[in-house]
Wavefront OBJ file of the C-alpha trace (Angstrom):
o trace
v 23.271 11.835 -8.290
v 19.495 13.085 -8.654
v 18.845 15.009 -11.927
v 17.810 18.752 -11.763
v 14.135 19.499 -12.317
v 15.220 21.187 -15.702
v 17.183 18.269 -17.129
v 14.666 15.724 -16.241
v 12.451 18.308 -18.266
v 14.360 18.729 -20.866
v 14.723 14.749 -21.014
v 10.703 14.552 -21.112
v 11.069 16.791 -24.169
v 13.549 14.820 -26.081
v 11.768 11.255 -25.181
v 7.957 13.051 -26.285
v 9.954 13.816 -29.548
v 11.540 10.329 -30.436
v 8.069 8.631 -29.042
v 5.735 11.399 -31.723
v 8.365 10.459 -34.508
v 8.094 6.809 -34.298
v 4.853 5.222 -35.241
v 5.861 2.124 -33.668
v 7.006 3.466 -31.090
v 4.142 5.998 -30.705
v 1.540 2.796 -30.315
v 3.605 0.978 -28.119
v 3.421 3.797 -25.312
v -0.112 4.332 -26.358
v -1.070 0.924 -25.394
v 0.904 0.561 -22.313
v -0.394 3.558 -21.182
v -4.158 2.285 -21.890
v -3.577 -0.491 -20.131
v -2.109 1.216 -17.250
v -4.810 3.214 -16.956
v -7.340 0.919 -17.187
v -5.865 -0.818 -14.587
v -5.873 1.944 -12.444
v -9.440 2.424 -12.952
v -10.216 -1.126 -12.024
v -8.704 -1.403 -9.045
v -10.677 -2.609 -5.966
v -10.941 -0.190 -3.432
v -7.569 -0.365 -0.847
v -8.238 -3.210 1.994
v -6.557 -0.332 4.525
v -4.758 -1.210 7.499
v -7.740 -0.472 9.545
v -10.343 -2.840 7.476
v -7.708 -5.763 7.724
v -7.005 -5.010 11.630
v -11.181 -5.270 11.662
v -11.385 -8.251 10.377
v -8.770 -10.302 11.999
v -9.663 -9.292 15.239
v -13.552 -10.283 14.142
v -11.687 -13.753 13.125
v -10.066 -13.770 16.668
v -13.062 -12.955 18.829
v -10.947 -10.706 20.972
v -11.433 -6.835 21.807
v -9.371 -3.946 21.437
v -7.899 -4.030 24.529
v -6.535 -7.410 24.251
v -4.963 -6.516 21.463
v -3.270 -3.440 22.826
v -2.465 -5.640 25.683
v -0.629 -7.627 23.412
v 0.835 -5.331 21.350
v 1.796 -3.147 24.328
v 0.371 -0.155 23.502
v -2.721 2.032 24.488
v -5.950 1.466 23.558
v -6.594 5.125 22.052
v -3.755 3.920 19.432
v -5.608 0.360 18.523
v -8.583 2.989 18.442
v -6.528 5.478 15.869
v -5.563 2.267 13.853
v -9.352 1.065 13.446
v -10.547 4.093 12.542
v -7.954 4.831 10.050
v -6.805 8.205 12.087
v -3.338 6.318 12.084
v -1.672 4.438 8.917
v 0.982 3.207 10.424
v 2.620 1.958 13.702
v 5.867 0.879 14.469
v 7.663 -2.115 13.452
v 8.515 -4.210 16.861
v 4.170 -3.341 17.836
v 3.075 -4.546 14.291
v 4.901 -7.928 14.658
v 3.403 -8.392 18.375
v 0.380 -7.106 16.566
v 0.459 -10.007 13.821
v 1.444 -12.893 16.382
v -1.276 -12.157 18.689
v -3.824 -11.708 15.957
v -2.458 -14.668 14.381
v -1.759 -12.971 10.676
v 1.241 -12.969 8.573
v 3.084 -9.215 8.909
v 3.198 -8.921 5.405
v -0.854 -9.306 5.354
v -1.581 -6.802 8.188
v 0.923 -4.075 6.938
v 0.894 -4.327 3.101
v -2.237 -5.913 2.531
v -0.255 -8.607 0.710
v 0.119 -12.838 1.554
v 3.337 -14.172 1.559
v 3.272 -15.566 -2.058
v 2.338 -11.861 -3.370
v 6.111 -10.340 -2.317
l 1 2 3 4 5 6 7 8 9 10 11 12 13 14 15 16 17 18 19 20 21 22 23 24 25 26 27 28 29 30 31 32 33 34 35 36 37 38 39 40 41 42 43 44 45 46 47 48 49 50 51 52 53 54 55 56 57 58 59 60 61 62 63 64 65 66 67 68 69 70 71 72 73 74 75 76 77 78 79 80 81 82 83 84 85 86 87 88 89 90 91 92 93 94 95 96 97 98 99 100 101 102 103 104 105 106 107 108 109 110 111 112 113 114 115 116 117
């Protein structure tokens, strides 16, 4: 069951507490917090759905309209995944999608290879 806004609050309140009265513990969270941050701040910019749908159809030498042949779907919608006016599209298109452009799922959708999962 989902804690109330006012316990997880109150929770907040006791863990800030323990945390400010532990010096150990105080650095710890000070640290990973740093860190978390700065990795934040480092991050490359997102490869979006669109960029990586770009480039593999680049890598395929193939226009948009093959591809929504393929995928069975409309041009306009290749067109609103290219341009990024769509982030998404539905499972049983992105796996037509993938085979046709000859990329892994996991690649074209998450941005991820196989190994990264």
């Amino acid at each position: 069951m989902a804690m109330a806004k006012s316990e997880v609050t109150a929770w907040c309140r006791e863990l800030a507490e323990h945390v400010n009265s532990d010096p150990i513990l105080l650095s710890a969270f000070i640290k990973a917090y740093d860190s978390s941050r700065a990795a934040v701040i480092n991050r490359k910019p997102a490869f979006t759905l669109a960029k990586r749908m770009k480039q593999a159809i680049k890598d395929k030498d193939c226009y948009q309209t093959d591809v929504a042949r393929a995928a069975r779907t409309t041009p306009t919608a290749v067109n609103f995944w290219l341009t990024g006016a769509s982030l998404t599209m539905e499972a049983g298109t992105a796996i037509r999608v993938a085979k046709f452009l000859n990329v892994d799922i996991e690649w074209l959708i998450l941005g991820v290879e196989r190994g990264d999962l």
